[in-house]
Gaussian input, Z-matrix of N, CA and C with variables (Angstrom, degrees):
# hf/3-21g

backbone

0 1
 N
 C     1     B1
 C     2     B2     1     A1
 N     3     B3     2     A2     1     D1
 C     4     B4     3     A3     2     D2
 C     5     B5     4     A4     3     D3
 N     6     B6     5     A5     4     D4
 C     7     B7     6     A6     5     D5
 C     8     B8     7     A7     6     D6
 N     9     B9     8     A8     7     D7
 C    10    B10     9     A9     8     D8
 C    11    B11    10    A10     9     D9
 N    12    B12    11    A11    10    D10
 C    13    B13    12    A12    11    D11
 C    14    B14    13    A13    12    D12
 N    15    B15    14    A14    13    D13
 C    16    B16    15    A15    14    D14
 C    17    B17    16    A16    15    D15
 N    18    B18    17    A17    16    D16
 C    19    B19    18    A18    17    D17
 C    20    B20    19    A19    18    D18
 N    21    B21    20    A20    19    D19
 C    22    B22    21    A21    20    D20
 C    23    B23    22    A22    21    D21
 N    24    B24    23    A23    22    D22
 C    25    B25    24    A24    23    D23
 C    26    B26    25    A25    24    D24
 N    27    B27    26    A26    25    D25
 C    28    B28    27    A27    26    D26
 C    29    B29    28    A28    27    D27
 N    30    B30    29    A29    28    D28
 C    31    B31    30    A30    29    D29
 C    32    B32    31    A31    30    D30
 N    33    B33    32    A32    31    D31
 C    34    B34    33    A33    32    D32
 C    35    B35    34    A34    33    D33
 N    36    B36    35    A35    34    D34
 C    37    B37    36    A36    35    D35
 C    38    B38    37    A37    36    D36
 N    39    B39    38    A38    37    D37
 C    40    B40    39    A39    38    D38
 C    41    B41    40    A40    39    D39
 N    42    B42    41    A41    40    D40
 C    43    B43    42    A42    41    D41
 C    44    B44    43    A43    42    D42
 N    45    B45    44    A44    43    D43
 C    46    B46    45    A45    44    D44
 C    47    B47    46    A46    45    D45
 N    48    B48    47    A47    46    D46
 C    49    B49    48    A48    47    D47
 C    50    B50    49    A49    48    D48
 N    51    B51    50    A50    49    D49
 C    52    B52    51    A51    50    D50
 C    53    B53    52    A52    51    D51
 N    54    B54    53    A53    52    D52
 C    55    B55    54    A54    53    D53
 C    56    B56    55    A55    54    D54
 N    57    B57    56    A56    55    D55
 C    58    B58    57    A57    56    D56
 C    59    B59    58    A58    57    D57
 N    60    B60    59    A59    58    D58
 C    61    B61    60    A60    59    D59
 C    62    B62    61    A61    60    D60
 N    63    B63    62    A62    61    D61
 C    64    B64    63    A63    62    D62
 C    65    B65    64    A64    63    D63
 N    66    B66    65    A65    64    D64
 C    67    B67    66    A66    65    D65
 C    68    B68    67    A67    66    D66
 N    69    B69    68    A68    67    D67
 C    70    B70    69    A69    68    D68
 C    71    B71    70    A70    69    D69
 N    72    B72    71    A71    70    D70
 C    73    B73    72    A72    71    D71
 C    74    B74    73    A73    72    D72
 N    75    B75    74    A74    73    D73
 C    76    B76    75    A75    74    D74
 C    77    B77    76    A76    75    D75
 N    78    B78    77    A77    76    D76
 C    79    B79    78    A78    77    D77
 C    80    B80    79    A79    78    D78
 N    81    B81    80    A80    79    D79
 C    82    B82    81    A81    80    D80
 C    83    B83    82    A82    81    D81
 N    84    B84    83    A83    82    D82
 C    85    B85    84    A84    83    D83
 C    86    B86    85    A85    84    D84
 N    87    B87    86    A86    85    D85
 C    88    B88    87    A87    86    D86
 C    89    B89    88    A88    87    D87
 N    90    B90    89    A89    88    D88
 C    91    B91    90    A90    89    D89
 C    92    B92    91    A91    90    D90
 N    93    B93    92    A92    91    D91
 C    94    B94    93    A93    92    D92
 C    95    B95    94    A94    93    D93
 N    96    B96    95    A95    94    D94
 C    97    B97    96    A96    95    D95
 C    98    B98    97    A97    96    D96
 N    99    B99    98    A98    97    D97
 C   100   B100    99    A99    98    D98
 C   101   B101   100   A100    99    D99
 N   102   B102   101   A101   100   D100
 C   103   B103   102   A102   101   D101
 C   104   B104   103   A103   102   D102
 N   105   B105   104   A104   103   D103
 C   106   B106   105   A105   104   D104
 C   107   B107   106   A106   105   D105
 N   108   B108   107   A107   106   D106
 C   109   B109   108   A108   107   D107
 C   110   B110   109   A109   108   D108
 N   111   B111   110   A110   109   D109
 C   112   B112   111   A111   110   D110
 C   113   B113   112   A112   111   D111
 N   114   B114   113   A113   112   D112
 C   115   B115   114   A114   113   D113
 C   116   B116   115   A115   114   D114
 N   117   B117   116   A116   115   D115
 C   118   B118   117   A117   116   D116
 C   119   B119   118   A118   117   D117
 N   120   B120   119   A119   118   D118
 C   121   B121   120   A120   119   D119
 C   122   B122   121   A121   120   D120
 N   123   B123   122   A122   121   D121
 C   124   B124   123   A123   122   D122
 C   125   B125   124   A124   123   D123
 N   126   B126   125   A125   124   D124
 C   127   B127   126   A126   125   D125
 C   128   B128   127   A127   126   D126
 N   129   B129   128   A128   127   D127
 C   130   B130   129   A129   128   D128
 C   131   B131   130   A130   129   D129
 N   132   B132   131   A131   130   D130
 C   133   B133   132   A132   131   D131
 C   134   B134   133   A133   132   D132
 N   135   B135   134   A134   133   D133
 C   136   B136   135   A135   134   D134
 C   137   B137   136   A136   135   D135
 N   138   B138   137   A137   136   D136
 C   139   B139   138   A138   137   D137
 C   140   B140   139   A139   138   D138
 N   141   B141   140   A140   139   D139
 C   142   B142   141   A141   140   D140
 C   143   B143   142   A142   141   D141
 N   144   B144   143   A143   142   D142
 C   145   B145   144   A144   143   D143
 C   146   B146   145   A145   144   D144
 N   147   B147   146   A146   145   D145
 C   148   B148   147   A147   146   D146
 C   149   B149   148   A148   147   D147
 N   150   B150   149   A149   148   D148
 C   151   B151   150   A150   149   D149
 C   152   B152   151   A151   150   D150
 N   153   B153   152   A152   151   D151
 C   154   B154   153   A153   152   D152
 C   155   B155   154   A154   153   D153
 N   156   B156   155   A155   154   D154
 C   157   B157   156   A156   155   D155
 C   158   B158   157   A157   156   D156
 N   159   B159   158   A158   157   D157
 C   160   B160   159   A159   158   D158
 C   161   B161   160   A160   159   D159
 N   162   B162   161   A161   160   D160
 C   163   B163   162   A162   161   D161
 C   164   B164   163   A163   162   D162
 N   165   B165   164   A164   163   D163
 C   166   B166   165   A165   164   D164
 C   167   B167   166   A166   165   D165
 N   168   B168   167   A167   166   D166
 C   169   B169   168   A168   167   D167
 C   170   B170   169   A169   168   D168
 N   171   B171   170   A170   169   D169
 C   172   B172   171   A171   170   D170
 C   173   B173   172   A172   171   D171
 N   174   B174   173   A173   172   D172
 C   175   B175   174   A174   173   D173
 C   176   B176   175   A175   174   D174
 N   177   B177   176   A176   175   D175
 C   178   B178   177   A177   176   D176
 C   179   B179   178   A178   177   D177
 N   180   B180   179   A179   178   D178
 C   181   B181   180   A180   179   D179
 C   182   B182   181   A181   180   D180
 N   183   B183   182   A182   181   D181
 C   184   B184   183   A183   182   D182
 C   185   B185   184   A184   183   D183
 N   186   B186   185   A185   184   D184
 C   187   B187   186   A186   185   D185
 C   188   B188   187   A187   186   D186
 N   189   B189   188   A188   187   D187
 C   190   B190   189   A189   188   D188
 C   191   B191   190   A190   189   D189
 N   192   B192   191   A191   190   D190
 C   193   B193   192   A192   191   D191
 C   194   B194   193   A193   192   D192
 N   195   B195   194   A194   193   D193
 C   196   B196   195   A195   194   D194
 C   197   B197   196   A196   195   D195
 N   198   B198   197   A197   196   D196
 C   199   B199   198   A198   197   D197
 C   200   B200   199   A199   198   D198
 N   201   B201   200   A200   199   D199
 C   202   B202   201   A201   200   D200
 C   203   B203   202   A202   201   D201
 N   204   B204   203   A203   202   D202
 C   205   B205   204   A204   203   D203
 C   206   B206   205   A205   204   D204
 N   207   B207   206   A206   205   D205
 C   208   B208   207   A207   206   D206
 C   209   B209   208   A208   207   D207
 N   210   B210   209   A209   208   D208
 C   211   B211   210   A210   209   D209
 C   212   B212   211   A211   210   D210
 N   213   B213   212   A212   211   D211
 C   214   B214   213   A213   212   D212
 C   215   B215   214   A214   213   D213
 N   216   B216   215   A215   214   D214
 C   217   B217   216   A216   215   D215
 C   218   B218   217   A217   216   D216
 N   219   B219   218   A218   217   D217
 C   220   B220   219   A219   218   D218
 C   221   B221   220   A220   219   D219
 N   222   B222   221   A221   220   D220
 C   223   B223   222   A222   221   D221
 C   224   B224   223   A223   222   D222
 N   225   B225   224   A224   223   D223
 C   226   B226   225   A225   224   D224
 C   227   B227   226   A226   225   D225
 N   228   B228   227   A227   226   D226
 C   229   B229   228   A228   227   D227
 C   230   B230   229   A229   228   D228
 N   231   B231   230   A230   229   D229
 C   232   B232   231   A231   230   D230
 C   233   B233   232   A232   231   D231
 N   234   B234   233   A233   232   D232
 C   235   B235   234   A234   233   D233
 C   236   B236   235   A235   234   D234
 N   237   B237   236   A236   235   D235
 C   238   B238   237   A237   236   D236
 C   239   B239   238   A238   237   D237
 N   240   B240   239   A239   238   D238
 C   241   B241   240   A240   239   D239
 C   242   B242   241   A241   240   D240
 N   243   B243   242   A242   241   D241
 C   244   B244   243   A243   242   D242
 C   245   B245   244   A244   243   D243
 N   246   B246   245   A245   244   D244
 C   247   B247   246   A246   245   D245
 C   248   B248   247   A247   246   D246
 N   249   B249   248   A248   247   D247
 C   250   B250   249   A249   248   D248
 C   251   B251   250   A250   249   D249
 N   252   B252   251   A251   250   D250
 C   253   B253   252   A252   251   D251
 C   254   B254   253   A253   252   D252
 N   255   B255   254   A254   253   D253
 C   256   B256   255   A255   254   D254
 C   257   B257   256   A256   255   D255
 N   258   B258   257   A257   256   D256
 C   259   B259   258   A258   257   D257
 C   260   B260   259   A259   258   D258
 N   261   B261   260   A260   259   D259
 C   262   B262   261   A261   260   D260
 C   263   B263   262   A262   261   D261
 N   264   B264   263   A263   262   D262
 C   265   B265   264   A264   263   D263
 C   266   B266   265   A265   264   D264
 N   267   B267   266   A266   265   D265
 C   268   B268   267   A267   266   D266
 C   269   B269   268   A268   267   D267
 N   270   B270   269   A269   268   D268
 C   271   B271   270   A270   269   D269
 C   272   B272   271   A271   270   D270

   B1=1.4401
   B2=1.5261
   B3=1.5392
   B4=1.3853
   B5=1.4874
   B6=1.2269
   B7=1.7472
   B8=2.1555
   B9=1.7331
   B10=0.9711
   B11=1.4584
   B12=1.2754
   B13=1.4273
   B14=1.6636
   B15=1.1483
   B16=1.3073
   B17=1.7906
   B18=1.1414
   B19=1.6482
   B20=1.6996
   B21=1.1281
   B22=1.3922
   B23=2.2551
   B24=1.7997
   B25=1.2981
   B26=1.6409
   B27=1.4152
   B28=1.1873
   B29=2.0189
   B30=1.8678
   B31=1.7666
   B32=1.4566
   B33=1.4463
   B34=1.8745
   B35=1.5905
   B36=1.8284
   B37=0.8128
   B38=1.4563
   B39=1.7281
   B40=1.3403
   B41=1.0297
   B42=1.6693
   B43=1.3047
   B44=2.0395
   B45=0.9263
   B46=1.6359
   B47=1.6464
   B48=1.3174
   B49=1.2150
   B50=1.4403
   B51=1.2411
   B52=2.0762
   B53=1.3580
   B54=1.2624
   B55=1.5654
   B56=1.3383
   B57=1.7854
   B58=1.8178
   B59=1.3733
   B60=1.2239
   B61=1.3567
   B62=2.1595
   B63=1.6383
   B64=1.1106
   B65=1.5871
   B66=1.6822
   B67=1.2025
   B68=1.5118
   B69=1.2985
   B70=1.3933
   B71=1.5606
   B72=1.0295
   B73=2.1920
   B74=1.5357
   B75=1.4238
   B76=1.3923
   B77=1.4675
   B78=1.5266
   B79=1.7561
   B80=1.1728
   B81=1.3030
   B82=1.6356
   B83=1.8503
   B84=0.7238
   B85=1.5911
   B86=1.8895
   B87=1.1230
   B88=1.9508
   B89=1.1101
   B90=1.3937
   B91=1.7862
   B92=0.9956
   B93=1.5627
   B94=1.1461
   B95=1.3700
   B96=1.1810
   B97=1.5810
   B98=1.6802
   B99=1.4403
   B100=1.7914
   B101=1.6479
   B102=1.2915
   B103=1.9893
   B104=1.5435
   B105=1.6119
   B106=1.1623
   B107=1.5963
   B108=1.3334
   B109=1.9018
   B110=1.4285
   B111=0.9648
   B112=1.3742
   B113=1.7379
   B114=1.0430
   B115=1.9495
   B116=1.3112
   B117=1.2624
   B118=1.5515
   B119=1.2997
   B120=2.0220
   B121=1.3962
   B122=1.8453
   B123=0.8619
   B124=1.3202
   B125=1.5389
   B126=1.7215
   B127=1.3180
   B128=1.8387
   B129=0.7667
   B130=1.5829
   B131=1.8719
   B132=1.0422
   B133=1.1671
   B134=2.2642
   B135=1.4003
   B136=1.4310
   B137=1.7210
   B138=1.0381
   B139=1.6585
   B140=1.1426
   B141=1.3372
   B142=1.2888
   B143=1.6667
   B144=1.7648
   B145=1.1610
   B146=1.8837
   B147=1.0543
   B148=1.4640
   B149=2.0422
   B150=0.8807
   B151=1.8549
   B152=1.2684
   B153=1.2310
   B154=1.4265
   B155=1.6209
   B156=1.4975
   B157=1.1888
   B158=1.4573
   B159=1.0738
   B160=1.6564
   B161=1.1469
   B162=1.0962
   B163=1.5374
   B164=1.6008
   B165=1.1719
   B166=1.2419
   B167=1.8419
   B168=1.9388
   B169=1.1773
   B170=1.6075
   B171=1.2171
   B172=1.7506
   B173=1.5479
   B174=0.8853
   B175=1.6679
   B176=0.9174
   B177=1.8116
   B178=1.2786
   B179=1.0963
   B180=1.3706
   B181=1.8031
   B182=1.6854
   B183=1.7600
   B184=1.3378
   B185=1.2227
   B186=1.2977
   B187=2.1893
   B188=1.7688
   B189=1.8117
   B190=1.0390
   B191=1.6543
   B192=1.6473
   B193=1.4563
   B194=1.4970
   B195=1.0927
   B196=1.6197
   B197=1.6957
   B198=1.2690
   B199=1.3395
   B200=1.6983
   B201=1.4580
   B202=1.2889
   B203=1.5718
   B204=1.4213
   B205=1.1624
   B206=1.6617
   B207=1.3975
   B208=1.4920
   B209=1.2494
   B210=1.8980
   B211=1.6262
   B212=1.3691
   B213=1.4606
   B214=1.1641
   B215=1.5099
   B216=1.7027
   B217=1.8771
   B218=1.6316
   B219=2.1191
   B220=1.8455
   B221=1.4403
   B222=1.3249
   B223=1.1830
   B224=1.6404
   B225=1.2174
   B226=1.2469
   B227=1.5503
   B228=1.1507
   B229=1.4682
   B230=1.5453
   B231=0.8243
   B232=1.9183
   B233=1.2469
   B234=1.5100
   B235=1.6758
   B236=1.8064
   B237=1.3123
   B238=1.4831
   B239=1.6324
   B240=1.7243
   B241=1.2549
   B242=1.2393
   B243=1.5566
   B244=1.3273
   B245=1.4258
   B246=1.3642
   B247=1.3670
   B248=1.3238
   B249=1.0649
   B250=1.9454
   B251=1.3900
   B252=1.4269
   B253=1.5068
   B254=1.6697
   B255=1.5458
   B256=1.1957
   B257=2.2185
   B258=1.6218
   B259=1.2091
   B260=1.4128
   B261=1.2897
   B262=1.8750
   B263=1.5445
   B264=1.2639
   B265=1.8828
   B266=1.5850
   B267=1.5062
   B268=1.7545
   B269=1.8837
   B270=1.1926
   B271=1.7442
   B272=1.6280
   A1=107.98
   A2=110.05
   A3=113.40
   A4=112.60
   A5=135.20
   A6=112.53
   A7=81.45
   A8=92.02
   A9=103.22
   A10=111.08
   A11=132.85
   A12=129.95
   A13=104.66
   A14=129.72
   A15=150.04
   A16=106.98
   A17=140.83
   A18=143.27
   A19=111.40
   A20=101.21
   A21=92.60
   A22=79.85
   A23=101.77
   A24=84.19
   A25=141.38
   A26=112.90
   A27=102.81
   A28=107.60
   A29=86.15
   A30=94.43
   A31=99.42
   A32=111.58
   A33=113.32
   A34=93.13
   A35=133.07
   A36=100.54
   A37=134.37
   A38=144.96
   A39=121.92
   A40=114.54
   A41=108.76
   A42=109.36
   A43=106.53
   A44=156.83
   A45=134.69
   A46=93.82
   A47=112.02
   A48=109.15
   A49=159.30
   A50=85.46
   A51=104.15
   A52=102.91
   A53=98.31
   A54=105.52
   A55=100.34
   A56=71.00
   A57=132.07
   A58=110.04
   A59=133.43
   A60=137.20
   A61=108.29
   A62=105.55
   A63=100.80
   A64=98.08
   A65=106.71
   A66=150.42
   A67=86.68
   A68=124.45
   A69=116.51
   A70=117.72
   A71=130.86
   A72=125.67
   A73=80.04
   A74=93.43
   A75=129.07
   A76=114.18
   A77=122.71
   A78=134.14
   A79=113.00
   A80=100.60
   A81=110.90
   A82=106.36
   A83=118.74
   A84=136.89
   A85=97.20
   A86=127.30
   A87=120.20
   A88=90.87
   A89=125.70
   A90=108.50
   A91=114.65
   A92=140.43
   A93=160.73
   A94=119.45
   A95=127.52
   A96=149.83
   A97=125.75
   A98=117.82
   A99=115.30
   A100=90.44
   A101=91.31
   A102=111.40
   A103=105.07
   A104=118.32
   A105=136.82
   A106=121.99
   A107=101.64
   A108=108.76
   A109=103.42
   A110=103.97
   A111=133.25
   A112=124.59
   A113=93.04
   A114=98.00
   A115=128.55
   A116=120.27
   A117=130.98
   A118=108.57
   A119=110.49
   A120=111.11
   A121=73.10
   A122=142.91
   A123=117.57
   A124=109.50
   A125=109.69
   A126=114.15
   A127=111.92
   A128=149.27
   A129=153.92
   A130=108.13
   A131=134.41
   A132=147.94
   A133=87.39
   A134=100.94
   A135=126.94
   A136=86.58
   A137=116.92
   A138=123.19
   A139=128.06
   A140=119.51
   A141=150.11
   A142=103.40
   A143=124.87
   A144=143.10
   A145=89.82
   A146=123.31
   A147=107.72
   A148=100.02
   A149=100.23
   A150=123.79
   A151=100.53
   A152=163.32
   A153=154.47
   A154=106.32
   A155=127.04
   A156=125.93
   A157=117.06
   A158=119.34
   A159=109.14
   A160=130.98
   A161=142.59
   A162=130.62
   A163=120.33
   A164=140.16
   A165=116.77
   A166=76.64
   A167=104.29
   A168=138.70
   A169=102.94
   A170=132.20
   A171=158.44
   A172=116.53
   A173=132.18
   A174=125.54
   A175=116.78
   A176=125.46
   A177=125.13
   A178=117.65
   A179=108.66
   A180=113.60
   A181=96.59
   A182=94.86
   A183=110.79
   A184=134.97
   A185=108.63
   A186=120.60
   A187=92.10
   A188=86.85
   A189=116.50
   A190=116.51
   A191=101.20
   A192=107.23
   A193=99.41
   A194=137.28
   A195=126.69
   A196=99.97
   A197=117.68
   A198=124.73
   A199=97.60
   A200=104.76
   A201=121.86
   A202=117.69
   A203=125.35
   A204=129.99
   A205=102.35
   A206=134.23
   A207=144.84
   A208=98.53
   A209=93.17
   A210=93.75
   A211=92.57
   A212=143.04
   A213=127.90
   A214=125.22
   A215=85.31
   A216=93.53
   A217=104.22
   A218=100.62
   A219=92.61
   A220=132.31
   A221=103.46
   A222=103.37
   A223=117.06
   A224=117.59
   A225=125.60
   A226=118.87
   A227=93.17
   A228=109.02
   A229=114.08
   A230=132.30
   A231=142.62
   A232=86.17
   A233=113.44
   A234=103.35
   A235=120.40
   A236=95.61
   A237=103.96
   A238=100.68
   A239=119.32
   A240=103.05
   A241=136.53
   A242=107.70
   A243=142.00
   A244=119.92
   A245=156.73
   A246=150.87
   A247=104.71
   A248=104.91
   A249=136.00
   A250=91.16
   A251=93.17
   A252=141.32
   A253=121.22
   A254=114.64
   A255=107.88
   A256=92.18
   A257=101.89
   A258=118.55
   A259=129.96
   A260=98.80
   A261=123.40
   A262=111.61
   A263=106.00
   A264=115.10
   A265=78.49
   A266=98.07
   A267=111.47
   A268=103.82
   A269=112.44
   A270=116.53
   A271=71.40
   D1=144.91
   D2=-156.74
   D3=-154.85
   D4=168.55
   D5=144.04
   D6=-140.92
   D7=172.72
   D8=-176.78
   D9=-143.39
   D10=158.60
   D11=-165.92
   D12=-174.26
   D13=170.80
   D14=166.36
   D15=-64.61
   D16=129.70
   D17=176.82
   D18=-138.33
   D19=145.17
   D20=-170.73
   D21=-121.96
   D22=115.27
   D23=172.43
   D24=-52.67
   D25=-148.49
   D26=179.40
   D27=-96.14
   D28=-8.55
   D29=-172.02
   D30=-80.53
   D31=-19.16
   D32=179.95
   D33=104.31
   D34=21.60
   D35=154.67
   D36=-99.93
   D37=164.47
   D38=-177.02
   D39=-111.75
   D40=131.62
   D41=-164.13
   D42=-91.50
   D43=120.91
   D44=-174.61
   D45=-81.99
   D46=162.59
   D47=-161.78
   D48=-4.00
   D49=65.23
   D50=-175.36
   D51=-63.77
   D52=144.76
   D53=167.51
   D54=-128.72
   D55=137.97
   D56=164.81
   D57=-54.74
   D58=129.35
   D59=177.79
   D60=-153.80
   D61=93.76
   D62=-178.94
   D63=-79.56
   D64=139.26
   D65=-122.62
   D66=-128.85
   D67=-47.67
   D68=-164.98
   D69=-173.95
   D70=117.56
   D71=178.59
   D72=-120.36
   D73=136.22
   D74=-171.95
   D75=-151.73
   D76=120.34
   D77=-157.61
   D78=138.11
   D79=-153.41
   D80=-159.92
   D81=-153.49
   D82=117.92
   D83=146.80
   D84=5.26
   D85=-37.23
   D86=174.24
   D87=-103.10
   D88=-60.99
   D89=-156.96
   D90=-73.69
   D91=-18.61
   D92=-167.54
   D93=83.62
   D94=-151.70
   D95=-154.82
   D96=-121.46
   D97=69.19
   D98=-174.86
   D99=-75.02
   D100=119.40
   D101=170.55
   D102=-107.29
   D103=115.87
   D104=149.18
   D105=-74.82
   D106=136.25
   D107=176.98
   D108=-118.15
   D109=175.38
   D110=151.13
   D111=-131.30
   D112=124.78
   D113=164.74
   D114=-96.86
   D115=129.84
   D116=-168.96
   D117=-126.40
   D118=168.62
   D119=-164.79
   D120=-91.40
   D121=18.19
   D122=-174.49
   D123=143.80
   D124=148.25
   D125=-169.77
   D126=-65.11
   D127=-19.12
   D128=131.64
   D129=-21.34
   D130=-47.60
   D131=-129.89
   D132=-107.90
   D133=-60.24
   D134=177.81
   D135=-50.20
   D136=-95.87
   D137=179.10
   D138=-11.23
   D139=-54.35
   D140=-166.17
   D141=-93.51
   D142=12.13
   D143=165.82
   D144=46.34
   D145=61.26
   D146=175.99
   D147=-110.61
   D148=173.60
   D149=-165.84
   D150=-47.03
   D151=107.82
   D152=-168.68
   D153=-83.54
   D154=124.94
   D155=160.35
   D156=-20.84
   D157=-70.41
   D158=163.75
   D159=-144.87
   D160=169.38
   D161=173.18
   D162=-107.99
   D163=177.99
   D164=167.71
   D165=-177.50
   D166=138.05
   D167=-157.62
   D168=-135.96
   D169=38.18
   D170=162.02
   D171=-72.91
   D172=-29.59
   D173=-161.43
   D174=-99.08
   D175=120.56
   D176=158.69
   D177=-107.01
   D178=108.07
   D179=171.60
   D180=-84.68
   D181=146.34
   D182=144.77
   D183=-98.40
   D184=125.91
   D185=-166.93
   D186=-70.53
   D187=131.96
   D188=178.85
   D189=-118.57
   D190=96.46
   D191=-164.95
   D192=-62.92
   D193=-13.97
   D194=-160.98
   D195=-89.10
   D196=-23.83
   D197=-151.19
   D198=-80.87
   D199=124.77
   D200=-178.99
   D201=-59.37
   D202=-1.99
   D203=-157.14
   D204=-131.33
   D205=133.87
   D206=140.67
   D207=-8.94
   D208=145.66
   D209=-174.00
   D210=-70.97
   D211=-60.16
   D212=-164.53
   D213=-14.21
   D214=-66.58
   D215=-170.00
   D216=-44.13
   D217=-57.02
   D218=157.90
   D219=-5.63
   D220=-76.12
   D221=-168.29
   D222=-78.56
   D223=10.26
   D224=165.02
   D225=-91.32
   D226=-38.66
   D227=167.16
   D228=-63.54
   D229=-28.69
   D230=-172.31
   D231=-84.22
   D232=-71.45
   D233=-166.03
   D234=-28.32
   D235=-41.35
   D236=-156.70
   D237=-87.57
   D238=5.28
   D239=148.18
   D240=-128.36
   D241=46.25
   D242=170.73
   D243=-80.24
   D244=112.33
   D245=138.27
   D246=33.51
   D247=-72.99
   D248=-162.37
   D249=-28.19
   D250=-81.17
   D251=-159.74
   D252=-64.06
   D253=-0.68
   D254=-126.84
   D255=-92.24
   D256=-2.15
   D257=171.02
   D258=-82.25
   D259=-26.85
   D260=-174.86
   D261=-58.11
   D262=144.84
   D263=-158.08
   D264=-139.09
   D265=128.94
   D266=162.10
   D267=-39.30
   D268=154.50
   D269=-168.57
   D270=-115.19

């Protein structure tokens, strides 16, 4: 599970569809959910455990006991209604 989108790094270069690969949701059901990513030139790259263009450790989701889905998928789902994110297509 993935999403993917256009990123312009932090060096200013643009990658066209990098993939997104959350890395880790870490918390609790009150305090909520800090979601770590990683960005890649591509799903090959993620697999192949290689160095990720960048990381970034920003997101607090709030756990949604009603939600029919793993927090993961959750937190995939949040991403994608973030600013950031607001381009990103399931990979």
């Amino acid at each position: 599970m993935a999403i993917t989108m256009d990123i312009t790094t932090i060096h200013g270069l643009l990658v066209e569809d990098a993939y997104i690969k959350i890395i880790s949701v870490k918390g609790g059901k009150g305090s909520g959910f800090f979601i770590s990513v990683n960005f890649y030139v591509d799903k090959a790259s993620a697999d192949a455990s290689k160095v990720p263009l960048q990381k970034k450790t920003q997101y607090l989701m709030a756990y949604d006991a009603n939600a029919e889905v793993n927090v993961i998928k959750q937190a995939y789902v949040y991403l994608k209604t973030l600013d950031e994110f607001a381009e990103a297509e399931d990979a």
